[in-house]
DRENFITOR-108523 format. One record per residue (C-alpha): residue in three letters; residue number from 1; x, y, z. Coordinates in nm, 2 decimals. Example, Ala and Ser with C-alpha at 12.3 -4.5 7.8 and 13.67 -1.06 7.14 Angstrom:
BEGIN
ATOM   residu   num        X        Y        Z
ATOM      ALA     1     1.23    -0.45     0.78
ATOM      SER     2     1.37    -0.11     0.71
***
This chain:
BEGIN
ATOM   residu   num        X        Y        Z
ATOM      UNK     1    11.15     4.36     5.32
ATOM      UNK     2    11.18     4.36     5.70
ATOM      UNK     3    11.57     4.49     5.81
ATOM      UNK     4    11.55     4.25     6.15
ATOM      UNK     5    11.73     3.94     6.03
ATOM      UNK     6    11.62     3.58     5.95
ATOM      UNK     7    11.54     3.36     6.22
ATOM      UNK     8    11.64     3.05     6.05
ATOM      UNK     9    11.92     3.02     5.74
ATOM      UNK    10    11.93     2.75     5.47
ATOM      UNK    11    12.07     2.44     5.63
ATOM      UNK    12    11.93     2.48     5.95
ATOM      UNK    13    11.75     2.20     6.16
ATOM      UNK    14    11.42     2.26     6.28
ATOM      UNK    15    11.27     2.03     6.60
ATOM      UNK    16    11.55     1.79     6.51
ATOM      UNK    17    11.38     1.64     6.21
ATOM      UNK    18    11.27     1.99     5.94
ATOM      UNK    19    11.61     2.08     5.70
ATOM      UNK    20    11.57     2.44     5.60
ATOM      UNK    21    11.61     2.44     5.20
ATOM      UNK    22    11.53     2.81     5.16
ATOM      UNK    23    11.32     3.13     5.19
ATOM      UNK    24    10.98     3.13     5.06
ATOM      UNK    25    10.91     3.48     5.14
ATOM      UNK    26    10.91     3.76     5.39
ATOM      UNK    27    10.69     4.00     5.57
ATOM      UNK    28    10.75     4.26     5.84
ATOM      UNK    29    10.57     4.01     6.08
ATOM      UNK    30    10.72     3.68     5.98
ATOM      UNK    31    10.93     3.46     5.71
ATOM      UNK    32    10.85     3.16     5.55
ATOM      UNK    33    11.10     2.92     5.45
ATOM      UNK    34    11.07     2.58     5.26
ATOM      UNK    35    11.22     2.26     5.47
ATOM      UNK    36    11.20     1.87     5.39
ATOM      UNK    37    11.14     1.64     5.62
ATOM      UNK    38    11.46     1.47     5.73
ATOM      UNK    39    11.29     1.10     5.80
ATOM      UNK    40    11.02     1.11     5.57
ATOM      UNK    41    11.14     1.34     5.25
ATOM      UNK    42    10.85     1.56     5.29
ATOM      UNK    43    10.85     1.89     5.15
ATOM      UNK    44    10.70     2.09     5.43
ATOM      UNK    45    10.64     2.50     5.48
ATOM      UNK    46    10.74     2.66     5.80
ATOM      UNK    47    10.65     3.00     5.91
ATOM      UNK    48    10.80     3.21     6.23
ATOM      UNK    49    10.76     3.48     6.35
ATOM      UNK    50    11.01     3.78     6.37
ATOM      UNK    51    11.18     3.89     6.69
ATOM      UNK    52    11.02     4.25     6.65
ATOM      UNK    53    10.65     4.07     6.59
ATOM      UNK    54    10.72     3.86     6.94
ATOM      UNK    55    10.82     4.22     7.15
ATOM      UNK    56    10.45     4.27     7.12
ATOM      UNK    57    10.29     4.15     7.46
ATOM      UNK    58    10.05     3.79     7.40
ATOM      UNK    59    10.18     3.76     7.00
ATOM      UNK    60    10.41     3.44     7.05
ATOM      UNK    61    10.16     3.26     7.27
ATOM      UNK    62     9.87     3.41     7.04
ATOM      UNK    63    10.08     3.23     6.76
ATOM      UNK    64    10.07     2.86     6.88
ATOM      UNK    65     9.75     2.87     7.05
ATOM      UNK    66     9.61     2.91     6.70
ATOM      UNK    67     9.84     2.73     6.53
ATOM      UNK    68     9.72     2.38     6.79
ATOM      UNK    69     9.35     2.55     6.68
ATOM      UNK    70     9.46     2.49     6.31
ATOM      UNK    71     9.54     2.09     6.35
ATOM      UNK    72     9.20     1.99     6.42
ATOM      UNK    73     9.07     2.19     6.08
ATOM      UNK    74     9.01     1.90     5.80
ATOM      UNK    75     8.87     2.13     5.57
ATOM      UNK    76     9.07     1.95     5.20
ATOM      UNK    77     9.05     2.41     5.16
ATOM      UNK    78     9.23     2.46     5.49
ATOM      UNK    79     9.65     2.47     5.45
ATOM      UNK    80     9.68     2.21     5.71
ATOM      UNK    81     9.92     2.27     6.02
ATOM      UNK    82    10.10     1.95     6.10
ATOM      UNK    83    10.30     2.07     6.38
ATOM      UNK    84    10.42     2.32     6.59
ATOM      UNK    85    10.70     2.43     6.80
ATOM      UNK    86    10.97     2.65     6.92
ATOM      UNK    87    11.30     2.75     6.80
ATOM      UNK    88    11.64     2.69     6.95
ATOM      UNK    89    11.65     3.08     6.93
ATOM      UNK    90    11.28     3.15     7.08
ATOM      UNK    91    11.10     3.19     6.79
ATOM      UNK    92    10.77     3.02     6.75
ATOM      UNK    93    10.65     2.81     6.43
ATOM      UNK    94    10.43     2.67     6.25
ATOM      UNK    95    10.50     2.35     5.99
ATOM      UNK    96    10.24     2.33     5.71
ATOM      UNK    97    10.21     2.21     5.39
ATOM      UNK    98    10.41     2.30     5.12
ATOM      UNK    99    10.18     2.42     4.82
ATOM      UNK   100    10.30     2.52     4.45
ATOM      UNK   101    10.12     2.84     4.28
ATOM      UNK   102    10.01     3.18     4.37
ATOM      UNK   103     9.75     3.36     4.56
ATOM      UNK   104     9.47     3.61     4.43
ATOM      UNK   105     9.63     3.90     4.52
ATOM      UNK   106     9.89     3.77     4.23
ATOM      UNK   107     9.63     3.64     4.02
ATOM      UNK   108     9.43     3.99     4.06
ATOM      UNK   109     9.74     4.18     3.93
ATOM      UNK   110     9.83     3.97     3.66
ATOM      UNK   111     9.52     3.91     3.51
ATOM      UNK   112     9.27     4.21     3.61
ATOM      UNK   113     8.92     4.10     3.69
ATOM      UNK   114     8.84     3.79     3.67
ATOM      UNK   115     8.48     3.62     3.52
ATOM      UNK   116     8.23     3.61     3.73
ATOM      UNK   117     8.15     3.19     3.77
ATOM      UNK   118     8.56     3.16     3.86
ATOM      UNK   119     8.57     3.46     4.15
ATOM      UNK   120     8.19     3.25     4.25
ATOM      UNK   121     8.41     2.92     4.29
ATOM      UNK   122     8.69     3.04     4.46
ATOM      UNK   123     8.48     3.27     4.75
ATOM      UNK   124     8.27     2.94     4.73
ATOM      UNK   125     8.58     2.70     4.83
ATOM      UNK   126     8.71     2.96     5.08
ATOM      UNK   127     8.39     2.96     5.23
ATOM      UNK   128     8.42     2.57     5.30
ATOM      UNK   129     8.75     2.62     5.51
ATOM      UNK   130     8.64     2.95     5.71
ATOM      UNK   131     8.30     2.80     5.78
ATOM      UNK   132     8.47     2.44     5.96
ATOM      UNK   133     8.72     2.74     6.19
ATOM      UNK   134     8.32     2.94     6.22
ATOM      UNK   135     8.19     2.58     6.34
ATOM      UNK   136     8.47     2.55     6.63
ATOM      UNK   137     8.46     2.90     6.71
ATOM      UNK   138     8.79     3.05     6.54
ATOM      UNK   139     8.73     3.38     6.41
ATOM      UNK   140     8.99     3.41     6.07
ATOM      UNK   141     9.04     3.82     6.09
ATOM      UNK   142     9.28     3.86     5.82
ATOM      UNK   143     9.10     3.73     5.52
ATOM      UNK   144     9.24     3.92     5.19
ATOM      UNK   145     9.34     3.81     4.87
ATOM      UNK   146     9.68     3.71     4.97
ATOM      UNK   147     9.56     3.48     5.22
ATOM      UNK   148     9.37     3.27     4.96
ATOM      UNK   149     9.64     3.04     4.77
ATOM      UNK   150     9.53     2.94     4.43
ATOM      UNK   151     9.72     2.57     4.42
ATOM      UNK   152     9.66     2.29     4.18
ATOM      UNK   153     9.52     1.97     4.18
ATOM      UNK   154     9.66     1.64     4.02
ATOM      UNK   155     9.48     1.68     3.76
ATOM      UNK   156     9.53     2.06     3.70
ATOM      UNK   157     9.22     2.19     3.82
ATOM      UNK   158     9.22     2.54     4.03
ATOM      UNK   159     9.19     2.48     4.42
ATOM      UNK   160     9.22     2.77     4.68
ATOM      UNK   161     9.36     2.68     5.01
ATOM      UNK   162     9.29     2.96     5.30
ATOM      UNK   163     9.63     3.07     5.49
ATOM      UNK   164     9.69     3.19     5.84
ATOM      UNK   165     9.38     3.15     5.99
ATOM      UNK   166     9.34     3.22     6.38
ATOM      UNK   167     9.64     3.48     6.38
ATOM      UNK   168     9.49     3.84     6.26
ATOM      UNK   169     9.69     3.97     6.51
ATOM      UNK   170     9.99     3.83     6.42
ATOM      UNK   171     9.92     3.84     6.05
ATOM      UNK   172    10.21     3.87     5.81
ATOM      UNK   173    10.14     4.12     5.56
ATOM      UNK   174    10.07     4.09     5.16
ATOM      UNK   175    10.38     4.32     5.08
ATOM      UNK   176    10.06     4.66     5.04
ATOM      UNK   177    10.15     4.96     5.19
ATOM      UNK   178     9.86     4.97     5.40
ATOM      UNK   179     9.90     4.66     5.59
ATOM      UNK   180    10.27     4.74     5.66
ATOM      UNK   181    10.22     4.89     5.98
ATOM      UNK   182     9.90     4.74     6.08
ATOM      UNK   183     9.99     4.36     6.06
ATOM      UNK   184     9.93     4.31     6.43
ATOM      UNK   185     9.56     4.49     6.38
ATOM      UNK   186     9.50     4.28     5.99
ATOM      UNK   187     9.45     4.44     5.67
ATOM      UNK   188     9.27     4.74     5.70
ATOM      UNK   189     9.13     4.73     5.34
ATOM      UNK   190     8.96     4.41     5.45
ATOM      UNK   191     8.85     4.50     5.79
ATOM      UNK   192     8.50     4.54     5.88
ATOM      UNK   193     8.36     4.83     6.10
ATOM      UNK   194     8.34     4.68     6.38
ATOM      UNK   195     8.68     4.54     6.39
ATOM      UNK   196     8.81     4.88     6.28
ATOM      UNK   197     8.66     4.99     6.65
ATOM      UNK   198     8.75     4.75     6.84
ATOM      UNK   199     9.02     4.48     6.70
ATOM      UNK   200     8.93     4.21     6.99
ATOM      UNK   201     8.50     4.24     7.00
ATOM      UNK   202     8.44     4.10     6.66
ATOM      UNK   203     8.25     3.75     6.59
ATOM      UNK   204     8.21     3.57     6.24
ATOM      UNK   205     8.03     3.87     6.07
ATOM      UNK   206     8.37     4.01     6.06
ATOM      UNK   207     8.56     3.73     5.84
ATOM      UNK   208     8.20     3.78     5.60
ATOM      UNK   209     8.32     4.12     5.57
ATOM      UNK   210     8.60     4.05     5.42
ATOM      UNK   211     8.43     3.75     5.23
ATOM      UNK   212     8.27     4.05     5.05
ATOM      UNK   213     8.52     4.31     4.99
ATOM      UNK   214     8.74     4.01     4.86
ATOM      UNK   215     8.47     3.93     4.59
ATOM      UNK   216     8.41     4.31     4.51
ATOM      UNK   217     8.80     4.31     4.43
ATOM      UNK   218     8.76     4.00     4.21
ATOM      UNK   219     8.49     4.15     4.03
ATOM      UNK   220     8.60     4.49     3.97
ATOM      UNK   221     8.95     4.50     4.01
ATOM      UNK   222     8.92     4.80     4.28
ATOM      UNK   223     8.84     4.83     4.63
ATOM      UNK   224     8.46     4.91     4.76
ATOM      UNK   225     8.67     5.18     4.99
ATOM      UNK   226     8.95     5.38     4.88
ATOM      UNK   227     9.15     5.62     5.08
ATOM      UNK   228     9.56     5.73     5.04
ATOM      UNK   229     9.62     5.68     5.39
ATOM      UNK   230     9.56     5.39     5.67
ATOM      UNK   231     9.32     5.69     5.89
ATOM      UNK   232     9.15     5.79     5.55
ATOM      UNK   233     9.06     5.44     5.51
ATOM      UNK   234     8.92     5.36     5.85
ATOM      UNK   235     8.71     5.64     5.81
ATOM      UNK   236     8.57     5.55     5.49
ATOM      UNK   237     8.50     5.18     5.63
ATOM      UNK   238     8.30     5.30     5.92
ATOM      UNK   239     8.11     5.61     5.76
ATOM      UNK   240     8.15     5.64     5.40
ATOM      UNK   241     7.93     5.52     5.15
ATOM      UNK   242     8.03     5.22     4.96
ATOM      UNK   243     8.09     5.27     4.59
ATOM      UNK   244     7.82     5.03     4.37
ATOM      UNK   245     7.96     4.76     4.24
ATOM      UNK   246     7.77     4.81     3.90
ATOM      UNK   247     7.96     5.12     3.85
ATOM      UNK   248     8.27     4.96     3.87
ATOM      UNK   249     8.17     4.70     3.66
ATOM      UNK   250     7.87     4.75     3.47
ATOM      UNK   251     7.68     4.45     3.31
ATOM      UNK   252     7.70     4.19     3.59
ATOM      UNK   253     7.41     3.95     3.75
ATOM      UNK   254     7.17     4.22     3.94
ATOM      UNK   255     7.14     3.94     4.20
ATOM      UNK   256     7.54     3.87     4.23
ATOM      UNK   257     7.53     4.24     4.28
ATOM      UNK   258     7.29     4.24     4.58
ATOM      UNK   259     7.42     3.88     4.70
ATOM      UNK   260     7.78     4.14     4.73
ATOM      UNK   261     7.69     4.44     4.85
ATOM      UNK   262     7.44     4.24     5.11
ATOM      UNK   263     7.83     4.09     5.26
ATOM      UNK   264     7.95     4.49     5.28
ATOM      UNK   265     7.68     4.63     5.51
ATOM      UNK   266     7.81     4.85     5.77
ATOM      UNK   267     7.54     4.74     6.05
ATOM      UNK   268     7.64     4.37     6.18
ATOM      UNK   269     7.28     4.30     6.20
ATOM      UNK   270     7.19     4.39     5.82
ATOM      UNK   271     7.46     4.16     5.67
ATOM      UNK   272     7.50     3.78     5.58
ATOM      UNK   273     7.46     3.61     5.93
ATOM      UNK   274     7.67     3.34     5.86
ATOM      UNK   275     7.89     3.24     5.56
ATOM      UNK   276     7.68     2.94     5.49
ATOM      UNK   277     7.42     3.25     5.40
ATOM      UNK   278     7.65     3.42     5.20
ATOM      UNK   279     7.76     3.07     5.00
ATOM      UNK   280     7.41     3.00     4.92
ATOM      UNK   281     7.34     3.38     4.79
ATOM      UNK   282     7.68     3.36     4.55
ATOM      UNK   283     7.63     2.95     4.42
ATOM      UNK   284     7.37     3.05     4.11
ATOM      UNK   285     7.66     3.24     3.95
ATOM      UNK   286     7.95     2.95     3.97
ATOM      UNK   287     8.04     2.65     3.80
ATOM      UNK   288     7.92     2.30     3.79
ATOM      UNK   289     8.01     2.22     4.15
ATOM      UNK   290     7.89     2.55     4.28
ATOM      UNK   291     7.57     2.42     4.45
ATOM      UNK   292     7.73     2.09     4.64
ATOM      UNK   293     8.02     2.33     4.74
ATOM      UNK   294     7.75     2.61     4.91
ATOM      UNK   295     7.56     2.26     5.08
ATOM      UNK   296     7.88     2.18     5.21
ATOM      UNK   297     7.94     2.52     5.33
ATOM      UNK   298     7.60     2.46     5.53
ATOM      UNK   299     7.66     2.13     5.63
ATOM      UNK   300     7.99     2.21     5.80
ATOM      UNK   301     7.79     2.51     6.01
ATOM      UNK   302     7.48     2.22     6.07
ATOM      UNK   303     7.28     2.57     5.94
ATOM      UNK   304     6.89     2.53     5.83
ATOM      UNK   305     6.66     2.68     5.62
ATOM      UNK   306     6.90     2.77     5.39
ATOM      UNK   307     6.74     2.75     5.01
ATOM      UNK   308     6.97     2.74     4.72
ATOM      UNK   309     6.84     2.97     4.41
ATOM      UNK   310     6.81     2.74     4.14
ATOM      UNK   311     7.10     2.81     3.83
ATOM      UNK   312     6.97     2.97     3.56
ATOM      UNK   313     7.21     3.07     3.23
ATOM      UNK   314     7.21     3.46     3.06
ATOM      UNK   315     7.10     3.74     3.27
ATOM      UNK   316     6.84     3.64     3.49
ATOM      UNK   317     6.88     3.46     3.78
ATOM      UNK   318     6.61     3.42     4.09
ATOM      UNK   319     6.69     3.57     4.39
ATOM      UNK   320     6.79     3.29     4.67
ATOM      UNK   321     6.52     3.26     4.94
ATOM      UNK   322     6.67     3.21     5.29
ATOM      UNK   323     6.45     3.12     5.58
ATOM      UNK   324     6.63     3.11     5.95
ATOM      UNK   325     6.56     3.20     6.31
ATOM      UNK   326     6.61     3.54     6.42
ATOM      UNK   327     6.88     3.45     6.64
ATOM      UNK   328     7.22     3.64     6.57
ATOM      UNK   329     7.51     3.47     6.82
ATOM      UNK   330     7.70     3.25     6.68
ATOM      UNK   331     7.75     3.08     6.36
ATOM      UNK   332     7.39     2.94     6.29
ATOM      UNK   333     7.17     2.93     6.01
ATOM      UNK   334     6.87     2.77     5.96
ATOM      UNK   335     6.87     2.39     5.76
ATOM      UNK   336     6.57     2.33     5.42
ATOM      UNK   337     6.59     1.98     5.58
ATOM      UNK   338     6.28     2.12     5.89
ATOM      UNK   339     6.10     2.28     5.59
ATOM      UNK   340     6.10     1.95     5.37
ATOM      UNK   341     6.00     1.69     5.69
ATOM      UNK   342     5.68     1.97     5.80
ATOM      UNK   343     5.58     1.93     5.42
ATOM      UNK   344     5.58     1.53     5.43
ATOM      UNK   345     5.43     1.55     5.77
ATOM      UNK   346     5.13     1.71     5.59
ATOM      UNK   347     5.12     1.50     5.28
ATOM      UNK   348     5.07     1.22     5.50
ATOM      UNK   349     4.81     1.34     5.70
ATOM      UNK   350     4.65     1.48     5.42
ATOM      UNK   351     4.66     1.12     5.27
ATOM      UNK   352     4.50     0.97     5.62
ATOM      UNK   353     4.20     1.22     5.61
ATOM      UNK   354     4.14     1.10     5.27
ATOM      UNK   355     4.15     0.74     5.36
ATOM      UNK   356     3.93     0.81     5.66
ATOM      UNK   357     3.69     0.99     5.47
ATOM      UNK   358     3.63     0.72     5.24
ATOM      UNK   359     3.60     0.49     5.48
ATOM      UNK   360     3.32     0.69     5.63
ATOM      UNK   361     3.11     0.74     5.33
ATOM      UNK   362     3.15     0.37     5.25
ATOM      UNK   363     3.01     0.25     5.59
ATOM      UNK   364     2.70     0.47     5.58
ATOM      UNK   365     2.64     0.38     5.25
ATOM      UNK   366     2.63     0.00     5.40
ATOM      UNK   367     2.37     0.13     5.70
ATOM      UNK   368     2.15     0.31     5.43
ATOM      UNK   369     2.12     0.01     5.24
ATOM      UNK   370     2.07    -0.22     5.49
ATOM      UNK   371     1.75    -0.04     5.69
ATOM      UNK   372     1.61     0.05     5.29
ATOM      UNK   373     1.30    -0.21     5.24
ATOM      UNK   374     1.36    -0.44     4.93
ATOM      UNK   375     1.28    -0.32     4.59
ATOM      UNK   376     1.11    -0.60     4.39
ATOM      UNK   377     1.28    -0.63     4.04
ATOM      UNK   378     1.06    -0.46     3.74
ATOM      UNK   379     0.96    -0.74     3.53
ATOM      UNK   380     1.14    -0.73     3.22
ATOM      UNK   381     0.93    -0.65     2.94
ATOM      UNK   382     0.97    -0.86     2.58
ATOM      UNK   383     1.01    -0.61     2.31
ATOM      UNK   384     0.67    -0.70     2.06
ATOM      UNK   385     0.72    -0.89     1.77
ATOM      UNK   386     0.58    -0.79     1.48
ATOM      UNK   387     0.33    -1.02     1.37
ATOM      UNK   388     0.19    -1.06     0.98
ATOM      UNK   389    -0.07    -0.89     0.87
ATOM      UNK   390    -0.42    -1.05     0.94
ATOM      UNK   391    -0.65    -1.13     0.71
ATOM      UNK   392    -1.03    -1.08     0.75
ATOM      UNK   393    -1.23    -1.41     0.82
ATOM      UNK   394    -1.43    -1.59     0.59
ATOM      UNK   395    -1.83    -1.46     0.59
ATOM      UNK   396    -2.01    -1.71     0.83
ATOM      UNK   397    -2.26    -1.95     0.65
ATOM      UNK   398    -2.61    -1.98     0.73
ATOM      UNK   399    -2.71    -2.34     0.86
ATOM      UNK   400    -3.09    -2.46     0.96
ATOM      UNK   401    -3.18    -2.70     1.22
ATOM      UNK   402    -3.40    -3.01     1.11
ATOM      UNK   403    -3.67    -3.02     1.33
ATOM      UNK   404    -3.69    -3.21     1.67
ATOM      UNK   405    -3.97    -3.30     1.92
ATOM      UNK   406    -3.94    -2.95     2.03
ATOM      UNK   407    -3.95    -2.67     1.80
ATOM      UNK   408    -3.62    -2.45     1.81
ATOM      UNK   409    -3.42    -2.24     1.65
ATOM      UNK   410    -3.07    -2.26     1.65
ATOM      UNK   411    -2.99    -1.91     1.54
ATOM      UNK   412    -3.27    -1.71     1.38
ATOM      UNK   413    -3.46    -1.49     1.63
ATOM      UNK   414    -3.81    -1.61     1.73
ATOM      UNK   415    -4.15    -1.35     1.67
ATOM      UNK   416    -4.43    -1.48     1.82
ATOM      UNK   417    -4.70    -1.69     1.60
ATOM      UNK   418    -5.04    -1.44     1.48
ATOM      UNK   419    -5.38    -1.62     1.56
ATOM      UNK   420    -5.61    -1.75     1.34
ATOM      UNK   421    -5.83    -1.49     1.33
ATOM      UNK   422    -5.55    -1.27     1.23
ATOM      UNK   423    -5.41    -1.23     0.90
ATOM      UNK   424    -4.99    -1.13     0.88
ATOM      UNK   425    -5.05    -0.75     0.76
ATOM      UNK   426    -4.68    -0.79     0.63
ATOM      UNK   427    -4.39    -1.07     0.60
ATOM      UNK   428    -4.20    -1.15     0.91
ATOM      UNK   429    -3.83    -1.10     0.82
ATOM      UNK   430    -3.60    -1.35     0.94
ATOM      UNK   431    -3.34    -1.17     1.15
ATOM      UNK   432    -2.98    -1.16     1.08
ATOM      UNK   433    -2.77    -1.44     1.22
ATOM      UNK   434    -2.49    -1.36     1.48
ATOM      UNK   435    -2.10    -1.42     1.34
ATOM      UNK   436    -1.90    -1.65     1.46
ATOM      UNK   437    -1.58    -1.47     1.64
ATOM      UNK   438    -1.27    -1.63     1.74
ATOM      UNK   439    -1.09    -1.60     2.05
ATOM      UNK   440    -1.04    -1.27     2.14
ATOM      UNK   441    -0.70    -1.16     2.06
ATOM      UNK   442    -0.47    -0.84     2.01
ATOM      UNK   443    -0.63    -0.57     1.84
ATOM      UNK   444    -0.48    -0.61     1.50
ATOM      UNK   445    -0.46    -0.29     1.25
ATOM      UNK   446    -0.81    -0.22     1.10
ATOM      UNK   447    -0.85    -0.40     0.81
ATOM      UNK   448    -0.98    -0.26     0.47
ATOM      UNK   449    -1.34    -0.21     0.46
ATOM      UNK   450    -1.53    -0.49     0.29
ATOM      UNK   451    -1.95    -0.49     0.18
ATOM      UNK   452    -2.06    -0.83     0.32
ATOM      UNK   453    -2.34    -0.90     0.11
ATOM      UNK   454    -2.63    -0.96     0.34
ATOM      UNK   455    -2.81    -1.27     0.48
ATOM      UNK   456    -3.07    -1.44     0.20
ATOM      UNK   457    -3.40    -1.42     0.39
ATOM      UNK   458    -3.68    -1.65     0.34
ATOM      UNK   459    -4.06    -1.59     0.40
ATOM      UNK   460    -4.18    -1.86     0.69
ATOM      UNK   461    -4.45    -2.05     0.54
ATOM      UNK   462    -4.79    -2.00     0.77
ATOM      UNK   463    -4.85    -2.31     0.97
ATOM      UNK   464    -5.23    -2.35     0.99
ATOM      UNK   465    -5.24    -2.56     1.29
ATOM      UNK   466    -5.07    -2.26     1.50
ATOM      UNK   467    -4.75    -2.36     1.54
ATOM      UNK   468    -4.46    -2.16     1.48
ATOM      UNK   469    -4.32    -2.04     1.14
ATOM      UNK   470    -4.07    -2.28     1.02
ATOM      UNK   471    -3.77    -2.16     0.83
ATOM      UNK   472    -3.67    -2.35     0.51
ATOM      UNK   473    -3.98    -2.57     0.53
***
């Protein structure tokens, strides 16, 4: 505990309207105390800043313009500033919220490390509140466990609000030995290369720094750089190798592993680029809410082409795909919404080529038709019909003709008549009579053969006169 005395005692009034009830805690850079509102009974939380914290040249005015910063953070994971001011005695303050729990450094200590999905959710609501201060430019610079409050909501669910943001340099310290006497300069566990170089050139890569060395601490319960003294452990910050997180705690998530150590590289360039990044890399391994917390995260930035891995359960989780410009200043990362519009953009026109194409082929299938020359219908063919079987006609009967004034025959063939000088040297045979056919029709099937007995023949009687033979005379 800081020797220089209390800036405020129980009792005391504060701005005319904040009744000091008691001390909260102290730090060798500040004291909080607990006050109620004297008009409205509100429990409030105050913080100032000790007289041996405002000897050091730009920390007092430091401490308010952040603390105006703070006001305009919404952020439901930012403890809200609701006023600030200065003391009857000179010392600046800061009224906040009062909240009821513990932070992680406490949590860390009691419990060891914690499981993987809750350290996910808390780095994940964090992440919320430092990416709104990212989004109008604050820079946090003293991220650490202590700074993240583990409070409670209504209904007893675990909610981490993010303390003292905008004041690195006039941080008060977690109560570690290390941050003692390097409060003005932050926590020098948590600080990232380049702020261990130079505590004033440092942009939002910094606070993912300590995004990550937070998480590794979670995880493993130890630090990724250990040294016994403050020099020891700048050193090992900005030149020693980082100790693998799997060897600290063997058997976690390959990608959670990667999505970690990504947050601890030593070149600015090589790390996260933004927290929104970082958010989308750790949501497969949290809770329910994990994934609309890391969107939120992105949405507060107005990031894009950020892709969110999808959840899987057991060991094996898909790495997250992230897609941004190669822009580095500021705190900008690349939307999925650009990616999603360029695909409907070429669904649609794929779907007006198709349209047009069809279109095409059905009009010049209307020109072909129309120039072809009319095809005449093939006449439709009746399938035959089977008819009965035929039977053969009756054998034709022989008639004669009577006689007329004319000889004639009506179907016997005619020989000529021998002279009377001339004697028949052998019968005339009458020839055969034609048959009698029908109308020609269909060939029919060929009927059994049949022995048609043949014609009677008769011997023509000699006429002596010299006429012709008469038949049947």
């Amino acid at each position: 505990m800081s020797s220089s005395p209390d800036p405020v005692s129980p009792g005391d009034v504060i701005g005319g309207k904040y009744r000091v009830e008691r001390v909260l805690g102290r730090g060798g850079m500040g004291v909080v105390v607990a006050a109620t509102h004297a008009e409205l009974g509100q429990r409030v939380a105050i913080k100032f800043l000790l007289k041996e914290a405002m000897e050091s040249e730009g920390v007092a005015a430091r401490f308010l313009r952040e603390g105006r910063t703070m006001v305009q953070l919404t952020s439901e994971h930012v403890a809200r500033v609701t006023d600030v001011g200065t003391h009857d005695n000179g010392a600046p303050y800061l009224v906040m919220e009062y909240l009821e729990g513990q932070d992680l450094g406490a949590v860390l200590e009691a419990r060891g490390p914690l499981p993987p999905s809750e350290v996910v959710d808390y780095l994940l609501q964090a992440c919320e509140a430092v990416a709104e201060a990212h989004a109008r430019q604050v820079v946090h610079r003293d991220l650490k466990p202590g700074n993240l409050f583990l409070a409670r909501r209504p209904d007893g669910s675990p909610f981490v609000k993010v303390l003292d943001f905008g004041i690195s340099k006039a941080a008060e310290p977690s109560g570690n030995k290390l941050t003692q006497t390097a409060a003005v300069m932050g926590s020098p566990a948590y600080m990232s290369p380049e702020q261990v170089r130079s505590t004033t050139s440092v942009d939002h890569r910094s606070d993912v720094w300590s995004l990550g060395v937070i998480a590794y601490e979670l995880l493993s319960g130890k630090l990724p750089f250990e040294a016994p003294t403050m020099s020891g452990m700048f050193a090992a910050i900005v030149a020693s190798p980082m100790v693998p997180l799997a060897e600290r705690r063997p058997g976690l998530p390959r990608e959670l592993q990667r999505a970690v150590e990504r947050a601890l590289v030593k070149e600015v360039d090589g790390r996260y680029r933004s927290v929104a990044e970082f958010a989308a890399a750790l949501a497969p391994f949290g809770g329910d809410g994990a994934r609309i917390s890391a969107q939120r995260v992105t949405r507060q930035l107005g990031a894009s082409s950020v892709e969110f891995a999808p959840t899987t359960t057991g060991g094996g989780v898909s790495a997250v795909s992230q897609r941004s410009n190669t822009s580095t200043t500021g705190p900008h990362v690349a939307t999925g919404r650009s990616g999603s519009s360029r695909g409907l953009a070429l669904a649609l026109g794929a779907v007006v080529l198709v349209v047009a194409a069809a279109g095409a082929g059905a009009y010049l299938m209307q020109q072909r038709t129309a120039s072809a020359p009319p095809v005449s219908p093939e006449p439709v063919r009746p399938e035959p019909v089977a008819r009965p079987e035929p039977t053969p006609p009756p054998a034709p009967e022989v008639t004669t003709a009577a006689p007329a004034a004319t000889p004639s025959v009506s179907v016997a063939a005619v020989t000529p008549a021998p002279s009377a000088s001339e004697a028949p040297s052998a019968p005339v045979k009458a020839a055969k009579a034609p048959v009698a056919r029908g109308p020609k029709q269909a060939r029919p099937p060929a009927p059994p053969k049949t022995e048609t007995p043949p014609a009677p023949t008769t011997k023509p009687k000699f006429d002596p006169l010299g006429g012709s033979p008469l038949v049947g005379r």
